[in-house]
C-alpha positions in Angstrom: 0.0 0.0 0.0 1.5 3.3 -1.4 -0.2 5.0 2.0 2.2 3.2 4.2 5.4 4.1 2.1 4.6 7.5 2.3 4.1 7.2 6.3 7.3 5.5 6.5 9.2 8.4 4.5 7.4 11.0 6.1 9.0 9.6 9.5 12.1 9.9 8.5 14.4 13.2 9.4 14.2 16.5 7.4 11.1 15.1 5.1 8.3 17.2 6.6 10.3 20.1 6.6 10.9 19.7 2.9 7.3 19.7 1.9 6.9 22.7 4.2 9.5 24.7 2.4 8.1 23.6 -1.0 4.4 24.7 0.0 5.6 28.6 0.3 7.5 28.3 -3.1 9.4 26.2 -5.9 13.0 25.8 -5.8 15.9 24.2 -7.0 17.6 22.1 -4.8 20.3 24.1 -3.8 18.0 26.9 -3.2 16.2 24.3 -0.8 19.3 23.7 0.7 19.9 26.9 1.5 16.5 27.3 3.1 17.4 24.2 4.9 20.6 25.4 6.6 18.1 28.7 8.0 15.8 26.3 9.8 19.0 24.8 11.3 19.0 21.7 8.7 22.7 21.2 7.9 23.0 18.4 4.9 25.2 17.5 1.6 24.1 18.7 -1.5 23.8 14.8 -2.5 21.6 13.7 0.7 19.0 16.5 -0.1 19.3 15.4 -3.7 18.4 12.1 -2.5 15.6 12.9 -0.2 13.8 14.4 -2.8 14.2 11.5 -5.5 12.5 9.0 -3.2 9.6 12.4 -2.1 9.9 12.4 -6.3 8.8 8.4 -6.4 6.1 8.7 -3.8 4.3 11.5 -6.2 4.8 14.2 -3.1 7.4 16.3 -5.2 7.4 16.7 -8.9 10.1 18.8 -11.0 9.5 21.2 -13.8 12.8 22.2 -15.6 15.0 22.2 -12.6 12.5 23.2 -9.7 10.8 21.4 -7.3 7.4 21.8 -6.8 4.7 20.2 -4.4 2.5 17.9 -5.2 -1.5 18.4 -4.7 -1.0 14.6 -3.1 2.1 16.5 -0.8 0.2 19.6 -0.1 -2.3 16.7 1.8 0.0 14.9 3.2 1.0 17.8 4.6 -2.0 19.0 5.8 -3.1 16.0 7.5 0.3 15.4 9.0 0.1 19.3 10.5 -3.5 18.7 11.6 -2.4 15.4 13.2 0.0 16.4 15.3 -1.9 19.2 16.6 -5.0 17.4 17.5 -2.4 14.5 19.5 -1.4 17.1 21.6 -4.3 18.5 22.2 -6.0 14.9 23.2 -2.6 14.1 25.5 -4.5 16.6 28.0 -7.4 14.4 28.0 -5.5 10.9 28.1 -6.8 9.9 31.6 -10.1 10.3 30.7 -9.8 8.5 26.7 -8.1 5.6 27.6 -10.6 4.0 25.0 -11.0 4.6 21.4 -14.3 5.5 21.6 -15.1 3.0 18.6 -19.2 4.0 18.8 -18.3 7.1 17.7 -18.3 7.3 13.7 -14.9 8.0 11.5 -16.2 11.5 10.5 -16.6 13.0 13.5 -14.4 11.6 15.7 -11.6 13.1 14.1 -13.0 16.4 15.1 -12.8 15.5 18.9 -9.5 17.9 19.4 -12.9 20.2 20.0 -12.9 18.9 23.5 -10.4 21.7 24.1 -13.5 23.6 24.5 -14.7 21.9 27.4 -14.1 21.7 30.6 -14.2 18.2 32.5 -16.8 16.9 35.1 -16.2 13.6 37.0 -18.1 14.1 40.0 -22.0 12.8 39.8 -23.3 15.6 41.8 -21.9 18.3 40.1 -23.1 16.5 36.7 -26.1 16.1 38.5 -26.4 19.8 39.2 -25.1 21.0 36.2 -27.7 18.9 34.1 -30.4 20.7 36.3 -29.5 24.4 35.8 -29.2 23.5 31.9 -32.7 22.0 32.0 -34.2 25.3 34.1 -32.5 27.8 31.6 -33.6 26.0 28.1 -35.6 28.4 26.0 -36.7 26.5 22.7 -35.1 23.3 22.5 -33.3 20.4 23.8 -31.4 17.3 22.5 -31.0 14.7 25.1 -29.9 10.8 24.9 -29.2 8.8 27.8 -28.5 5.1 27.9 -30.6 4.8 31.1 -33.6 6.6 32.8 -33.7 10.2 34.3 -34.5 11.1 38.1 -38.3 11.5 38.0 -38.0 15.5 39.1 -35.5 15.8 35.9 -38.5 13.9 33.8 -41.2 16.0 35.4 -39.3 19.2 34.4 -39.0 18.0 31.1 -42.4 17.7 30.3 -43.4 21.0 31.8 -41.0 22.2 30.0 -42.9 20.2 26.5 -46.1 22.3 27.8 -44.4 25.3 28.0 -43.8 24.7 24.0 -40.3 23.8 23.9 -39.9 21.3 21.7 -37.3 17.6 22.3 -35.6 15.0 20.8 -35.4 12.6 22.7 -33.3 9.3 21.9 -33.6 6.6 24.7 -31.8 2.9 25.0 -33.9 0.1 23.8 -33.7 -1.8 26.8 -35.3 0.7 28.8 -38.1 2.0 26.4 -40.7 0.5 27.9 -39.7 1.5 31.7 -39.1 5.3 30.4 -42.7 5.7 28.4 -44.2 4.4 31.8 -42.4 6.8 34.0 -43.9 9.2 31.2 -47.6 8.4 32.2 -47.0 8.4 36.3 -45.3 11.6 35.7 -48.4 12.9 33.4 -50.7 11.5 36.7 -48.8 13.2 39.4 -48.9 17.0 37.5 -52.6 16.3 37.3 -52.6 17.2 33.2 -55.6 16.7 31.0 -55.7 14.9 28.0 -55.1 18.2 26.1 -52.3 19.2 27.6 -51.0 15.4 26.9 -51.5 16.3 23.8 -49.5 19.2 23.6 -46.3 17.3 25.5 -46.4 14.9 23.1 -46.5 17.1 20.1 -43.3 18.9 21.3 -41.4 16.2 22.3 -40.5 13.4 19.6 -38.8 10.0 21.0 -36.5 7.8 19.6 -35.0 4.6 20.7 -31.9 3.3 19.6 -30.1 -0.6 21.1 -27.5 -0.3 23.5 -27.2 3.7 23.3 -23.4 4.0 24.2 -23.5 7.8 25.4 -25.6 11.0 26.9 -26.0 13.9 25.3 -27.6 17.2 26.4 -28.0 20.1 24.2 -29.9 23.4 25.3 -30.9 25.7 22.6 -27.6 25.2 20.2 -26.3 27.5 22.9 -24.4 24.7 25.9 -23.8 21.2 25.2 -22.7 18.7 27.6 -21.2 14.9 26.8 -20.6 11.9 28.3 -18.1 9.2 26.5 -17.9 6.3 28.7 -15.4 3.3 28.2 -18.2 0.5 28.1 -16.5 -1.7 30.0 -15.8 0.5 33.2 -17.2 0.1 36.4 -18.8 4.0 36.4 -20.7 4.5 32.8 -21.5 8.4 33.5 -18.2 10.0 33.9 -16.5 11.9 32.9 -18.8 14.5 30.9 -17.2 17.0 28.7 -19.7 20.2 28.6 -19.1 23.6 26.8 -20.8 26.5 25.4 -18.3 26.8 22.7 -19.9 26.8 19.1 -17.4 24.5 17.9 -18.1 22.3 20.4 -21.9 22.4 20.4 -22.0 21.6 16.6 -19.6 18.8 16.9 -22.0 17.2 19.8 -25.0 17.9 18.0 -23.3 16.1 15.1 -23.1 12.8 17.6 -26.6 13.5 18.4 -27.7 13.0 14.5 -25.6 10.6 13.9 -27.4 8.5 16.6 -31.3 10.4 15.9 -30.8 9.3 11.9 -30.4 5.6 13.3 -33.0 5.4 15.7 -36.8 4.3 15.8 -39.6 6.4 16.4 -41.7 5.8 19.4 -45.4 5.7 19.3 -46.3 6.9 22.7 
């Protein structure tokens, strides 16, 4: 696989730093050379000469009568080797808390997760707890929640007051626990004493979905704060730690988990 020549050239010393010379401007190879030495890159005329015949057989370099230009295959290699390293370093901060590879998340977005930069971390349940509370209290329009298992019933309660009030939900729930969740729905209907209309009215503003073995929780208020939680599915505490952040960046990249997982669920007749 040409992919994994390229990787294995890209490794080796000086390589990158040719391809980022060659992105600002063409040159001939003693002109790179030069450029080479001012970056503190100290080399032979004939070891630069034969770095860039094997960046020449990869298709990363290409030369027009006597300069070197970059490739459009180069110029990405480049750019995904930049981006790379930038988003490693980023995710070292969070190592103790992504020990996994989060495999449930898809390819497309979970490239993207260097956004957790944004967030700041919450491992303790009561704070979570709490948090989750003053989110619900301050929603204005809309909220995105999934949860792999069922909500206190005051948390539930304020939810569907919140439905009457004409905000509207989506609302993606585990399989497992569908049927215990819609039933929690009807005492919670019975202990707020509401009529059939205002039934009605919850119902119409908040749509349901279930999805099997949900692997995460999601809570997003009003594209404006979104909180996270990415659990390793085979640890002792599924709930920690939650990532949450008002960042825009962030809130788009969780509410593009959230669709992922909404697309691929089942309605709910309830």
């Amino acid at each position: 696989m040409k992919l994994k020549e390229i990787l294995k050239e890209m490794s080796l010393e000086n390589r990158i730093e040719i391809l980022e010379i060659l992105e600002k401007s063409p040159l001939t190879i003693s002109k790179l050379r030069a450029e080479l030495r001012k970056v503190g890159i100290s080399k032979p005329y004939t070891t630069i000469s034969r770095y860039v015949e094997k960046l020449k057989n990869l298709n990363l370099v290409h030369e027009i009568n006597g300069k070197l230009y970059l490739t459009s295959i180069g110029r990405l290699i480049l750019i995904y080797l930049k981006s790379l390293d930038k988003k490693t370093k980023i995710m070292e901060k969070f190592s103790n808390y992504l020990v996994h590879s989060l495999r449930y998340l898809p390819d497309e977005i979970f490239v993207d997760i260097h956004v957790l930069k944004h967030a700041r971390v919450l491992t303790d349940h009561y704070v979570i707890a709490f948090e989750t509370l003053v989110s619900l209290q301050n929603v204005k329009n809309r909220l995105l929640l999934a949860s792999g298992s069922t909500i206190s019933p005051s948390f539930l309660k304020m939810n569907l007051v919140n439905q009457l009030k004409g905000i509207y939900a989506k609302v993606i729930i585990d399989e497992k626990i569908v049927e215990k969740e819609i039933e929690s729905y009807y005492k919670a209907f019975k202990e707020l004493k509401l009529s059939r209309r205002d039934i009605d009215v919850i119902k119409k503003n908040r749509e349901v979905r279930v999805y099997k073995n949900l692997p995460i929780r999601i809570m997003i208020t009003d594209n404006a704060m979104a909180g996270i939680s990415l659990p390793f599915p085979d640890a002792e505490d599924p709930i920690t730690p939650s990532f949450q952040s008002t960042s825009k960046e962030f809130v788009r990249w969780v509410e593009r988990i959230f669709n992922w997982f909404w697309e691929r669920s089942k309605p709910v007749d309830w």
